[in-house]
C-alpha positions as a printed NumPy array, in Angstrom:
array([[ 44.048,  24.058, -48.638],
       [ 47.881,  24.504, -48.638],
       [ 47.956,  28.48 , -47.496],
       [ 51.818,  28.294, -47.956],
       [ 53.03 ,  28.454, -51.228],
       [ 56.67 ,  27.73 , -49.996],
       [ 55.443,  23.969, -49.567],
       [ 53.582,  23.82 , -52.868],
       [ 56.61 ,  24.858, -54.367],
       [ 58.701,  22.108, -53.288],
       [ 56.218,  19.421, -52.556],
       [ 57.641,  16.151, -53.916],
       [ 57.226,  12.362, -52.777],
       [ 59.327,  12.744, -49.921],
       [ 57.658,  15.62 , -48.476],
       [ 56.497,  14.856, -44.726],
       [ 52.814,  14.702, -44.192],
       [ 53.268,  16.342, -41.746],
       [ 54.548,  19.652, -43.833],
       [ 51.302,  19.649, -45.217],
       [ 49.15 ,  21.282, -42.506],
       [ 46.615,  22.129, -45.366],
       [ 45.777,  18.85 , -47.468],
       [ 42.899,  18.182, -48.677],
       [ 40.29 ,  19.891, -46.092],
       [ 40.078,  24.007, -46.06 ],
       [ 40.71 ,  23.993, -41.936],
       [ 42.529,  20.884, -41.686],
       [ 44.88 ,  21.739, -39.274],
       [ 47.86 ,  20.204, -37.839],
       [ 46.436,  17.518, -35.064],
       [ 44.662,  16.179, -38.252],
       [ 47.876,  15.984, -39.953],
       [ 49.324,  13.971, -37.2  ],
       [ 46.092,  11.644, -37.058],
       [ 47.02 ,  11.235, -40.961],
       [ 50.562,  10.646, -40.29 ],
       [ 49.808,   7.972, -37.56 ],
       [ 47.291,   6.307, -39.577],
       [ 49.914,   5.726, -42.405],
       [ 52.581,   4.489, -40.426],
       [ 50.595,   1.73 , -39.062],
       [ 50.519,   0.487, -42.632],
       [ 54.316,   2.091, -44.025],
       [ 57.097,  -0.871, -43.051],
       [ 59.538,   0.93 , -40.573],
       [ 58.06 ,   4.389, -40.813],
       [ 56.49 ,   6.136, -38.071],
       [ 54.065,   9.081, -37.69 ],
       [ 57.274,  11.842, -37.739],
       [ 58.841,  10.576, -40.938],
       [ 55.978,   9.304, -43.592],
       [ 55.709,  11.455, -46.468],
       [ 53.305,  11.484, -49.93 ],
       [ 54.761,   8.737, -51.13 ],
       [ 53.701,   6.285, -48.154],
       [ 50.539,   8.25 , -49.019],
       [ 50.406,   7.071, -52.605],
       [ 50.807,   3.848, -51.833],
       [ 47.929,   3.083, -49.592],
       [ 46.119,   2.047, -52.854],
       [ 41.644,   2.277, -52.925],
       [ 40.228,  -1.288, -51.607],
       [ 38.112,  -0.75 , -54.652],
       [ 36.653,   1.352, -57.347],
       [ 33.422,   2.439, -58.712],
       [ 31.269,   3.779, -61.661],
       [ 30.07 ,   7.082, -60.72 ],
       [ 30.532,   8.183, -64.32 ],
       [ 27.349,   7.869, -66.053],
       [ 26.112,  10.717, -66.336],
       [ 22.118,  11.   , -67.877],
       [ 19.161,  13.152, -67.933],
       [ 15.973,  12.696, -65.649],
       [ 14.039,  11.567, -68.413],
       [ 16.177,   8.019, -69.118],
       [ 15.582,   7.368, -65.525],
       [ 14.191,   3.852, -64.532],
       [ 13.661,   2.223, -61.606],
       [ 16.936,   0.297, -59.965],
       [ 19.178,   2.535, -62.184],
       [ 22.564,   3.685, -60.656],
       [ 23.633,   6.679, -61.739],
       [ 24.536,  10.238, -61.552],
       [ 22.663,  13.074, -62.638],
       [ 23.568,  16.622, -62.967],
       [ 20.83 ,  18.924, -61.002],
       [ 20.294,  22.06 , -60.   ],
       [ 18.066,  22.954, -57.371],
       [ 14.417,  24.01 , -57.961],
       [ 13.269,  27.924, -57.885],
       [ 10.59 ,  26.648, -55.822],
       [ 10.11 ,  24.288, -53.002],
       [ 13.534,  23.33 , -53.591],
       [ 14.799,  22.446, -49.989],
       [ 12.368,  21.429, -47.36 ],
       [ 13.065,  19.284, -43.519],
       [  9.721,  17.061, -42.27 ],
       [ 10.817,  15.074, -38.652],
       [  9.127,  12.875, -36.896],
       [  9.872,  10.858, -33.958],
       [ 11.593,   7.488, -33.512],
       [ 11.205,   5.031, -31.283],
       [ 14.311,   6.619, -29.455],
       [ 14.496,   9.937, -30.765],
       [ 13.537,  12.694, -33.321],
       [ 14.379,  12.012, -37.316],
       [ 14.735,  14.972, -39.621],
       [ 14.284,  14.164, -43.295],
       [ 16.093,  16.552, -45.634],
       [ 13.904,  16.611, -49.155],
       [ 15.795,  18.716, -51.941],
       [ 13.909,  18.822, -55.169],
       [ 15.985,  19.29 , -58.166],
       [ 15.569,  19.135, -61.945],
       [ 18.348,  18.652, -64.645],
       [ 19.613,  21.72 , -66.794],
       [ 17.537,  20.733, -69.698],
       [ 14.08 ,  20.13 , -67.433],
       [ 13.48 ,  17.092, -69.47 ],
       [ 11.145,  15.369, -66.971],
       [  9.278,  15.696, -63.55 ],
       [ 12.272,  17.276, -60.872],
       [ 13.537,  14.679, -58.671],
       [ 13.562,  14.861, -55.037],
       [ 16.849,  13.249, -53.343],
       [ 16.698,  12.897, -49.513],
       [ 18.367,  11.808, -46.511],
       [ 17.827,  11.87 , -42.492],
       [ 19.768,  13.314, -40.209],
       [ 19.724,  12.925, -35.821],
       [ 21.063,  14.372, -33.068],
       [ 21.964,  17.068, -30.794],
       [ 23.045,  19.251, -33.236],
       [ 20.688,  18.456, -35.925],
       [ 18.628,  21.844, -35.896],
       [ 22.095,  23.68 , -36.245],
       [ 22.753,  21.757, -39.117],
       [ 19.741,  22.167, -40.775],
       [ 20.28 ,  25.812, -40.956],
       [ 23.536,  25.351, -42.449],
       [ 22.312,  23.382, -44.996],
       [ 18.91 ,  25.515, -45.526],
       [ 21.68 ,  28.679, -46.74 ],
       [ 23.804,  25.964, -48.892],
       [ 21.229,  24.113, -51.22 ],
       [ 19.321,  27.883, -52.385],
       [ 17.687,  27.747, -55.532],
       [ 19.624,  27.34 , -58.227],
       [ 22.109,  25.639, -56.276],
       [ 24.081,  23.147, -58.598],
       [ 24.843,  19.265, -57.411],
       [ 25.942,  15.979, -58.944],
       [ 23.845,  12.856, -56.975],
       [ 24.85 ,   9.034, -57.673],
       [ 22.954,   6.54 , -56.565],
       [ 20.548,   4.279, -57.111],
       [ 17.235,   5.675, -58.234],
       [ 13.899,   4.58 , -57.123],
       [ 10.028,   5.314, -58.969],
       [  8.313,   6.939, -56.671],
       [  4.615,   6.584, -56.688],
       [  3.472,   9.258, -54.585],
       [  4.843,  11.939, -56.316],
       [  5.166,  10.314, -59.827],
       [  9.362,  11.013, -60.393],
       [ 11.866,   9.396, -58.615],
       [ 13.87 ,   9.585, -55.65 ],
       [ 17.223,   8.89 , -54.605],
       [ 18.036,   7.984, -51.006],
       [ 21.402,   9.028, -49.627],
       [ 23.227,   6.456, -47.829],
       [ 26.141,   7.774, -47.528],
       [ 28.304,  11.629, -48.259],
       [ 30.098,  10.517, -51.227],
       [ 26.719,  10.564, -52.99 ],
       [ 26.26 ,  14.193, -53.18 ],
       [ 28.538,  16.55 , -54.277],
       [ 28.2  ,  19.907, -54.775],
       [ 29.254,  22.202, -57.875],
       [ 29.898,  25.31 , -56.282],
       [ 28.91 ,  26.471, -52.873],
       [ 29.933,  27.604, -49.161],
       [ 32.495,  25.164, -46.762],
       [ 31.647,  22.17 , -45.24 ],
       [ 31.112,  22.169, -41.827],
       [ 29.232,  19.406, -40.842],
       [ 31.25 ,  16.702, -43.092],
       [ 27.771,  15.994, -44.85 ],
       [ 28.121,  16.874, -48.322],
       [ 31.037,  18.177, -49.845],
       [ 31.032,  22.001, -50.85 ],
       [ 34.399,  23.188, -51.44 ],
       [ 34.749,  24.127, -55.268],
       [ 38.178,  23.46 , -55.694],
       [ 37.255,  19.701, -55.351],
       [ 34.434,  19.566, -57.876],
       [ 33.601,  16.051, -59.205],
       [ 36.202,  14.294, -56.971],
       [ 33.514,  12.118, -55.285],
       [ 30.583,  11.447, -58.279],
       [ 30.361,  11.85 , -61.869],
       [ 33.389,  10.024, -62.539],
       [ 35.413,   6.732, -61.705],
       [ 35.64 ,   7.18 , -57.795],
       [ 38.396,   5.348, -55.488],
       [ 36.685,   3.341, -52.293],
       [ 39.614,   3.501, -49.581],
       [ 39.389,   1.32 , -46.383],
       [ 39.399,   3.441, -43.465],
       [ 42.824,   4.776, -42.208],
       [ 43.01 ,   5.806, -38.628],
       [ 40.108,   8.813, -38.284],
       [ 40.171,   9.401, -41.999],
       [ 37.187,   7.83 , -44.36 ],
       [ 37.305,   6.893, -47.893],
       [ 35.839,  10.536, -48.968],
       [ 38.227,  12.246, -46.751],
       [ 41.052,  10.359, -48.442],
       [ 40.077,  11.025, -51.492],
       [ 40.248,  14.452, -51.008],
       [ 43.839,  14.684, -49.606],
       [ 45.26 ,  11.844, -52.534],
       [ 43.127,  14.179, -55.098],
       [ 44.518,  17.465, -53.89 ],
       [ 48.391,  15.76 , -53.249],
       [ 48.117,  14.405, -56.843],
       [ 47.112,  17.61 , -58.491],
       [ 50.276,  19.742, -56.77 ],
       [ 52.709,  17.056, -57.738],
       [ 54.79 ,  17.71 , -60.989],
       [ 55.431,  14.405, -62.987],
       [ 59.061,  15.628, -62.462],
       [ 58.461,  15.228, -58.874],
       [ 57.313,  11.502, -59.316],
       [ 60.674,  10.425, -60.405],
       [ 60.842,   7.518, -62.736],
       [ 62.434,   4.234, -61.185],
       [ 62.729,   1.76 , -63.862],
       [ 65.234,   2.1  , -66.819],
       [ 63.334,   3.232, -70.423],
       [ 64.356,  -0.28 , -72.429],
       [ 62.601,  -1.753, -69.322],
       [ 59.439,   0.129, -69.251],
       [ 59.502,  -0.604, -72.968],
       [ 59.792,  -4.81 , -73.075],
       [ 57.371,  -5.553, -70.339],
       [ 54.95 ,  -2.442, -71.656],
       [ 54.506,  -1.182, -68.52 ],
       [ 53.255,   2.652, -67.954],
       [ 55.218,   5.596, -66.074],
       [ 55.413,   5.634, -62.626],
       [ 53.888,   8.948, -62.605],
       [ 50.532,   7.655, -64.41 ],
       [ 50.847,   4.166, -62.654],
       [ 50.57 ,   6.506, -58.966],
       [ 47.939,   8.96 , -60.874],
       [ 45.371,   5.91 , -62.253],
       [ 45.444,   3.456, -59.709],
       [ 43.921,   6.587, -57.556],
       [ 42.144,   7.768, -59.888],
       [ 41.067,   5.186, -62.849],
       [ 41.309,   6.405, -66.868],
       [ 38.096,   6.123, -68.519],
       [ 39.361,   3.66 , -71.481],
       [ 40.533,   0.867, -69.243],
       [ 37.454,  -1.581, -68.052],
       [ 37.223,  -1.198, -64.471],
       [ 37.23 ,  -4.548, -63.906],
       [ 40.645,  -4.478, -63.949],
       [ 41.103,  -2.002, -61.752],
       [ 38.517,  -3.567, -59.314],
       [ 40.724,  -7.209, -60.188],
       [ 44.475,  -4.557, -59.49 ],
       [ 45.329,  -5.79 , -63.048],
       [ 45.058,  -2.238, -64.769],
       [ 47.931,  -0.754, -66.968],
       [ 48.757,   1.189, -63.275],
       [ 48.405,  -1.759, -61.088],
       [ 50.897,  -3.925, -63.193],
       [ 53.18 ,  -1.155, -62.941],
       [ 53.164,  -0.825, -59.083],
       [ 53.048,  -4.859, -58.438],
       [ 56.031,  -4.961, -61.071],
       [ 58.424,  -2.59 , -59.349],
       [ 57.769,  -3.803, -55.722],
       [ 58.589,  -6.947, -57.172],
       [ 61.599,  -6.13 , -59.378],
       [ 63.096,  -4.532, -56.408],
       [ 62.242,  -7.154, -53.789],
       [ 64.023, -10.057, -56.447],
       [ 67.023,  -7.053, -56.882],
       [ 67.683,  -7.25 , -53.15 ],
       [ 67.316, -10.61 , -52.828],
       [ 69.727, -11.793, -55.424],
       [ 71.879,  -9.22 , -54.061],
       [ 71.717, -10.813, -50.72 ],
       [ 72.429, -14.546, -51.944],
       [ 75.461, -12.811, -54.034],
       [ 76.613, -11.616, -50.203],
       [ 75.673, -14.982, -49.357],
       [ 77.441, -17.271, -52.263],
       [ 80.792, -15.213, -51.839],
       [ 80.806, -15.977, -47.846],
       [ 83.458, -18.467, -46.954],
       [ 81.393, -21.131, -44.493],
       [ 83.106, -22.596, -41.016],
       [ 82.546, -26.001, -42.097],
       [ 84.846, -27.216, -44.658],
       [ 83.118, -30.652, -46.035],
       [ 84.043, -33.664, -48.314],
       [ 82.01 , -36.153, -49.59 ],
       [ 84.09 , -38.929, -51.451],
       [ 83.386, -42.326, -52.027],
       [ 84.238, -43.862, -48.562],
       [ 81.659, -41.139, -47.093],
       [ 78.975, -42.386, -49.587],
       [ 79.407, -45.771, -48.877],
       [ 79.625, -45.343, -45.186],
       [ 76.042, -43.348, -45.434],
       [ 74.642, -45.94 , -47.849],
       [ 75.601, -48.899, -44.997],
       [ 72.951, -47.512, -42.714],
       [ 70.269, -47.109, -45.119],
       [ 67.439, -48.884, -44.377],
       [ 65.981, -48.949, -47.639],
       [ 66.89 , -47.631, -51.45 ],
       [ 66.449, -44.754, -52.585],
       [ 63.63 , -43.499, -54.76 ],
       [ 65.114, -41.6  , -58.121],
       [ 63.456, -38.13 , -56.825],
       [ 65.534, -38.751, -53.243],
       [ 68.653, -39.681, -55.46 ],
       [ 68.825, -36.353, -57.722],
       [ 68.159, -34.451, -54.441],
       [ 71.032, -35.892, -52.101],
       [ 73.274, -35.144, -55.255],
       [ 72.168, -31.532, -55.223],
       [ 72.162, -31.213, -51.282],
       [ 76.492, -32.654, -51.695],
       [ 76.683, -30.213, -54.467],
       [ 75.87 , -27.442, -52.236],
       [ 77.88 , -28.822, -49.363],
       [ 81.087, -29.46 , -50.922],
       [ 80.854, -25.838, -52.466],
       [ 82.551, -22.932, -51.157],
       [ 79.836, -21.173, -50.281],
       [ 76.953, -22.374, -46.976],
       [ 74.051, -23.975, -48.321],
       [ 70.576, -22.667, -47.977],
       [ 68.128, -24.753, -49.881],
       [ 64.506, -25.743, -49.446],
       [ 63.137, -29.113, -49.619],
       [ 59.912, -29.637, -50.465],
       [ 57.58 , -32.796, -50.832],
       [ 54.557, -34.291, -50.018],
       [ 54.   , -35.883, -46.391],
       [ 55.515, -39.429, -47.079],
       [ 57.928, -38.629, -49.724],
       [ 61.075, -39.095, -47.811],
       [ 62.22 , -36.048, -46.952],
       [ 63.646, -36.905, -43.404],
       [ 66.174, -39.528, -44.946],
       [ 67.095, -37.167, -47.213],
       [ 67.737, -34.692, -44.615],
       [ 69.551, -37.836, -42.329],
       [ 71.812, -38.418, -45.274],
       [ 73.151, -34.8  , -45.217],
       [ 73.404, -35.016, -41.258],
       [ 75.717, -38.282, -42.438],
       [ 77.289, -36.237, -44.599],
       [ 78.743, -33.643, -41.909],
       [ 78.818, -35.949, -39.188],
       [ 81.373, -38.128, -41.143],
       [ 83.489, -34.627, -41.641],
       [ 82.902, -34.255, -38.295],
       [ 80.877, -31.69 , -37.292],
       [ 77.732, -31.339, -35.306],
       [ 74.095, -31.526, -36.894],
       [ 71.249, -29.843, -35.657],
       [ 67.212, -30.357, -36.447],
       [ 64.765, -28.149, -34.704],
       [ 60.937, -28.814, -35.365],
       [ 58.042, -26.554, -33.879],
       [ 56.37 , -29.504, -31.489],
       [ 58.381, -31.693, -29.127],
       [ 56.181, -34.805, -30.354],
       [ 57.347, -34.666, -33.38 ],
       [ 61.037, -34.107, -32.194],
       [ 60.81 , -37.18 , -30.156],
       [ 59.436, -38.954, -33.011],
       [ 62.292, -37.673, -35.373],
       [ 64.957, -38.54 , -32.685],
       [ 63.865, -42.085, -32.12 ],
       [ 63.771, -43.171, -35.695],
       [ 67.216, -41.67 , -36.276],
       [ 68.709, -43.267, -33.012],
       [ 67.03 , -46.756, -34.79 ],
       [ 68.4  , -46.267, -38.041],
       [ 72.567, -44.905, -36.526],
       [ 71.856, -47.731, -34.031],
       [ 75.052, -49.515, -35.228],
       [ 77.211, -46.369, -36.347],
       [ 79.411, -44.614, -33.575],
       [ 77.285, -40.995, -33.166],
       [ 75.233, -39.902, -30.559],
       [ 71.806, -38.939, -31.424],
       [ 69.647, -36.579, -28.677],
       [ 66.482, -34.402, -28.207],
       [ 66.565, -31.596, -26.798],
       [ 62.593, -30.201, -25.729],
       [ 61.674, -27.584, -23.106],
       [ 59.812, -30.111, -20.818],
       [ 63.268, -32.02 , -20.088],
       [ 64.011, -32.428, -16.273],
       [ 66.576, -29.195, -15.418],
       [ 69.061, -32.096, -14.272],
       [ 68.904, -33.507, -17.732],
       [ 68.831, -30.602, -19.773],
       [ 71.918, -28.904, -17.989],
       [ 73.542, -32.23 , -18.641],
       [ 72.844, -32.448, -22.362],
       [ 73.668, -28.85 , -22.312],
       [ 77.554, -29.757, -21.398],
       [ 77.362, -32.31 , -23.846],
       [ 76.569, -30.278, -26.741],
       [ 79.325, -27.668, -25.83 ],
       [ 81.889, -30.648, -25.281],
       [ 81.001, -31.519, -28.786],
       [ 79.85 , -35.048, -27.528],
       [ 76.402, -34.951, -29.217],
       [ 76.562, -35.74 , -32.915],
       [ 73.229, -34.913, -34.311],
       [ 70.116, -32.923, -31.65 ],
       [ 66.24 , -33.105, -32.641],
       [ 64.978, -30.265, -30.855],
       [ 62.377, -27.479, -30.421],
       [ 62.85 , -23.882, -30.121],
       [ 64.821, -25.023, -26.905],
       [ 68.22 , -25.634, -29.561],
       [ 68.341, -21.968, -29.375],
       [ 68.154, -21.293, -25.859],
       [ 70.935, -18.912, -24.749],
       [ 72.47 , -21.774, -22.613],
       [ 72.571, -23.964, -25.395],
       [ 76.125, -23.919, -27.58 ],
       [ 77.265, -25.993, -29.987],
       [ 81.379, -26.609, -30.012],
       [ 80.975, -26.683, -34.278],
       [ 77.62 , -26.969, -35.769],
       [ 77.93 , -27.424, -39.438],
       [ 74.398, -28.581, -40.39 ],
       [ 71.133, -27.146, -39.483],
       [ 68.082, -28.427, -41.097],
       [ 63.933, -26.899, -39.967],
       [ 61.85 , -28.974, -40.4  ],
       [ 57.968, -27.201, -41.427],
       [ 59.983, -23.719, -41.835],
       [ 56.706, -21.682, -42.128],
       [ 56.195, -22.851, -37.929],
       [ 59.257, -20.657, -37.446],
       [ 60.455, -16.788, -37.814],
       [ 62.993, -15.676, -39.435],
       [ 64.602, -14.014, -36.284],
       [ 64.453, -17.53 , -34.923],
       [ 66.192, -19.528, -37.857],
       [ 68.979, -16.689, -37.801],
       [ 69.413, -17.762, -34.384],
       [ 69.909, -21.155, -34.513],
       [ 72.014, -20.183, -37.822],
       [ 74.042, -18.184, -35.492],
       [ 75.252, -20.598, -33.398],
       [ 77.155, -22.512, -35.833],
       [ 80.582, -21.783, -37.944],
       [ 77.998, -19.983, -40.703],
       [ 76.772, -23.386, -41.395],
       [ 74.722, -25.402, -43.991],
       [ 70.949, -24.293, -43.724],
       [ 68.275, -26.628, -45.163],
       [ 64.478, -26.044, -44.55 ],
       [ 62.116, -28.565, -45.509],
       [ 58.215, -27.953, -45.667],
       [ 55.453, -29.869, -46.882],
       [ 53.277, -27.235, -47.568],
       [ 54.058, -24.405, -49.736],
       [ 52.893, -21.627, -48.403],
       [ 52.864, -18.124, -50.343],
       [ 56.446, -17.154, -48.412],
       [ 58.295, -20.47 , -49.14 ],
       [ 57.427, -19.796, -52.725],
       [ 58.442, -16.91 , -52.778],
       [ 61.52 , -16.996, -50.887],
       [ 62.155, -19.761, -53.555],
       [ 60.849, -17.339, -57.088],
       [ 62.928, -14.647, -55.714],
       [ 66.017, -16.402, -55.485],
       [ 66.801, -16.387, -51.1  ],
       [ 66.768, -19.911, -51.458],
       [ 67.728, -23.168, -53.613],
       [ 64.883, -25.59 , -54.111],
       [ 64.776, -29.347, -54.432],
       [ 61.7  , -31.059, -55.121],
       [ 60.737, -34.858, -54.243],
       [ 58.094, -35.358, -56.756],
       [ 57.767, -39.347, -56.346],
       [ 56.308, -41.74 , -53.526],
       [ 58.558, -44.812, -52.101],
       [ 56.98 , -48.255, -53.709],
       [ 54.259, -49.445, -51.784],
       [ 52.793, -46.503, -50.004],
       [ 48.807, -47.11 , -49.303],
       [ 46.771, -44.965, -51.456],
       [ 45.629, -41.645, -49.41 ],
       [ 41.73 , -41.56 , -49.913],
       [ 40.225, -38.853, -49.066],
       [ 36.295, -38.059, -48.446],
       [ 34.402, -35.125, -47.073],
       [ 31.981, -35.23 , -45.034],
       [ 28.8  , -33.08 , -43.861],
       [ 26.918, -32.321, -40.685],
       [ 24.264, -35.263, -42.413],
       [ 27.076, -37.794, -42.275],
       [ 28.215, -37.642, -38.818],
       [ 26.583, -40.801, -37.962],
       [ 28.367, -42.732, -40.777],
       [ 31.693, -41.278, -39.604],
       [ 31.081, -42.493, -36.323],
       [ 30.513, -45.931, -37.919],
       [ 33.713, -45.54 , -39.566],
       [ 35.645, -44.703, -36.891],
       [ 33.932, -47.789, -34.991],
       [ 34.865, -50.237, -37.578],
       [ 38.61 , -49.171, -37.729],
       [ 39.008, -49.305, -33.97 ],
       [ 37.402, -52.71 , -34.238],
       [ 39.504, -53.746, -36.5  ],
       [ 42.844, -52.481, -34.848],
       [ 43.5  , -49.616, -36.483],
       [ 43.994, -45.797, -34.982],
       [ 41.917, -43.049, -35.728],
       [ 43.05 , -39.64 , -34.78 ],
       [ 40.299, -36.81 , -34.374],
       [ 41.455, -32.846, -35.036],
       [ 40.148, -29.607, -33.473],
       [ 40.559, -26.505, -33.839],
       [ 40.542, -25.824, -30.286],
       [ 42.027, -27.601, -27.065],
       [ 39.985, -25.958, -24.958],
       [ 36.429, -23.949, -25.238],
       [ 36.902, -20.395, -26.149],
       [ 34.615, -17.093, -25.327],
       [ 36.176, -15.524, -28.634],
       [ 35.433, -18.307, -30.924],
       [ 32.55 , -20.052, -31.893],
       [ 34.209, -23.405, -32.83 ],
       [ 34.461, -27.227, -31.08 ],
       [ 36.823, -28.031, -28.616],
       [ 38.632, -31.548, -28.18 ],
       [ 38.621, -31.342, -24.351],
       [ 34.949, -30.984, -24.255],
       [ 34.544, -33.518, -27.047],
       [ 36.219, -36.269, -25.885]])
């Protein structure tokens, strides 16, 4: 309990956890505080343990929720039922401990027989065990705590029981059992403190994952007590009123209240499913503000004024389409005319191209390299293996083989002779266009005026790392091309960071892709199939997910396998 009123007075979302020496627990004191605080930064972006606050609090959201809320009498009971009943404890033989001894040590069973207010069938007995060193202790605490008369709420699911023809409830867990009124809690068994009556059963409960030393009931307790001292004046409203009002969302001070603590007239499902009234609240401001900064950001970025100044007229074009192996498929033709959109702008390009493996993406991404080249800058294209950087290198070398630029990889495993050498021809400006690995940005690398950088599968690479290679040119043209969209290139694409171009056709006369799965029962016919391929001249290339064995993970090897 919060024994200063100074810090009730002015508790509001930004108050420090640890200002509040006296959340949620009657003696929890201030090393608990900290273990809260430290616990919450590990999951608050860019916060640490001295400077999260209520808010960070709030926003660790329950895992899950469930139905504590159905309240009946002992007389609707039925075997399998879950649900809470209201008891009080019996006048006589209400509390009684039987042990007996485990294979490794001694088991007390705590029996408390109870009947509802309106005695409307047989009392119930609920029971749990209980172990340990201080076991006897605690069985005196609870032998003065669950008197006759005594008052509880139990959830759980209720079992016939034959021997004593009523039924029993098992207690797997604390959260099951809450008291109505009664003495502190001690042990951490069963919750006694009044002021936090029906919190953990009789109602819609919140199921938190654990954070730090703190439980799901503890954690309940602080959110429940935080909640109940915070004025919706304190939860300050973020989103304008016509807003709130065309996408018919809720407050932000209900959407924080219910997604803790679920209203009775929304199906839980959709709390249980975060699609509640309060979770499309939450999910729509973190997302409102992420777009907001992001379209911010690519303002910053549109108004920039990039190093390399670039024309593409018709002798460029038909320079570029001289060297092109092959014509272009309608899907590669809209794209190139957005990529020399973006290039002859004003502001740098930073687009993502996306297609499936085959569509042509790396001649797209050669004609841009053209593109600069023939304005005379430098190009750079950094994948994440140095196979494929090798691969990427020789079939641009093939296809400039008759134009005047000098193509070159760049890869860690380069002799140090060779790679200082290539190194001096990069800075001289000598090298036109450099397929490379993370080696391109290498603080001995520097380019004498990079105006093109193109990724190649973006998702293999940070951020930190494609600002670096960014960093070395005149603010140049960005493209990132990926054949898989994952989650963050879609949403780096929703939220406006970058441009998107799509190739959405195959070149004429790519070979079907068939694909087939396979069991454990069909190894042997994969084996044949691999045979008759070989046989027949063909490759066949076998994946693992492991090089090597590993102690950590159960999974097949290729080293061992082959």
């Amino acid at each position: 309990m919060i024994r200063d009123m100074s810090i009730v007075a002015s508790l509001s979302l930004n108050t420090r956890i640890l200002d509040l020496p006296g959340v949620g627990i009657r003696r929890f004191g201030q090393q608990n505080a900290r273990n809260l605080a430290v616990g919450l930064a590990h999951v608050s972006p860019g916060k640490d343990g001295s400077n999260v606050n209520i808010e960070d609090l709030l926003a660790y959201l329950p895992a899950r929720y469930e139905d504590r809320s159905s309240m009946v009498e002992i007389r609707h009971l039925y075997h399998g039922l879950e649900a809470s009943l209201d008891l009080t404890v019996r006048v006589a033989g209400g509390f009684q401990v039987r042990n007996r001894r485990s294979f490794k040590q001694r088991l007390y069973i705590f029996e408390i027989s109870a009947a509802d207010h309106r005695r409307t069938g047989r009392p119930v007995v609920v029971w749990w065990f209980i172990s340990g060193a201080r076991a006897r202790e605690i069985i005196q605490y609870n032998a003065k705590r669950f008197v006759p008369g005594t008052r509880f709420i139990a959830f759980g699911e209720w079992e016939a029981d034959k021997r004593r023809g009523t039924y029993s409830l098992r207690l797997n867990k604390p959260d099951e059992l809450e008291l109505v009124a009664g003495a502190d809690d001690e042990e951490g068994e069963i919750e006694t403190d009044p002021t936090l009556t029906a919190i953990h059963v009789g109602r819609r409960v919140p199921i938190y994952r654990k954070l730090g030393d703190f439980r799901t009931k503890r954690l309940r307790e602080i959110v429940h007590e935080v909640l109940g001292r915070l004025s919706n004046k304190a939860i300050e409203e973020t989103l304008p009123p016509d807003l709130l009002s065309r996408s018919k969302l809720v407050t932000r001070s209900d959407a924080l209240r219910y997604a803790h603590f679920p209203k009775e007239d929304v199906p839980l499902d959709e709390y249980n499913n975060m699609r509640s009234p309060a979770h499309r609240r939450l999910i729509f401001e973190e997302l409102f503000w992420l777009a907001l900064g992001l379209l911010v950001k690519r303002g910053q970025r549109i108004k920039e004024r990039k190093g390399a100044d670039i024309t593409i007229d018709d002798r460029i074009k038909q320079r570029i389409k001289s060297v092109l192996p092959f014509k272009l498929t309608e899907a590669q033709r809209k794209v190139v005319k957005e990529l020399f959109r973006d290039m002859k702008s004003d502001a740098p390009m930073n687009r993502l191209l996306q297609g499936d493996v085959g569509s042509g993406k790396t001649i797209v991404a050669l004609i841009a390299m053209l593109a600069a080249m023939e304005n005379g800058y430098q190009t750079a294209l950094m994948v994440p293996t140095e196979i494929l950087a090798e691969q990427h290198a020789r079939n641009i070398k093939r296809i400039l083989a008759k134009s005047p630029y000098r193509v070159e990889s760049l890869t860690g495993s380069l002799k140090t002779a060779d790679k200082k050498r290539l190194h001096q021809a990069i800075t001289a400006g000598e090298v036109d266009a450099c397929v490379g690995t993370h080696a391109l940005i290498q603080e001995s690398v520097s380019f004498k005026n990079l105006g093109l950088v193109i990724i190649d599968e973006q998702h293999r690479f940070g951020v930190m790392q494609r600002a670096e290679l960014r960093a070395r040119g005149l603010n140049p043209e960005v493209l990132v091309m990926t054949a898989t969209p994952i989650p963050r290139s879609l949403a780096m694409t929703v939220y406006g960071d970058l441009d998107v171009s799509v190739i959405d056709e195959m070149p004429p006369g790519r070979t079907p892709v068939k694909t087939q799965v396979f069991g454990e029962e069909g190894r042997q016919e994969v084996k044949k199939l691999i045979a008759r391929e070989v046989r027949a001249g063909r490759q066949v290339y076998v994946v693992y997910p492991l090089v090597e064995e590993s102690e950590k993970m159960d999974l097949r090897d290729a080293t061992k396998r082959y």
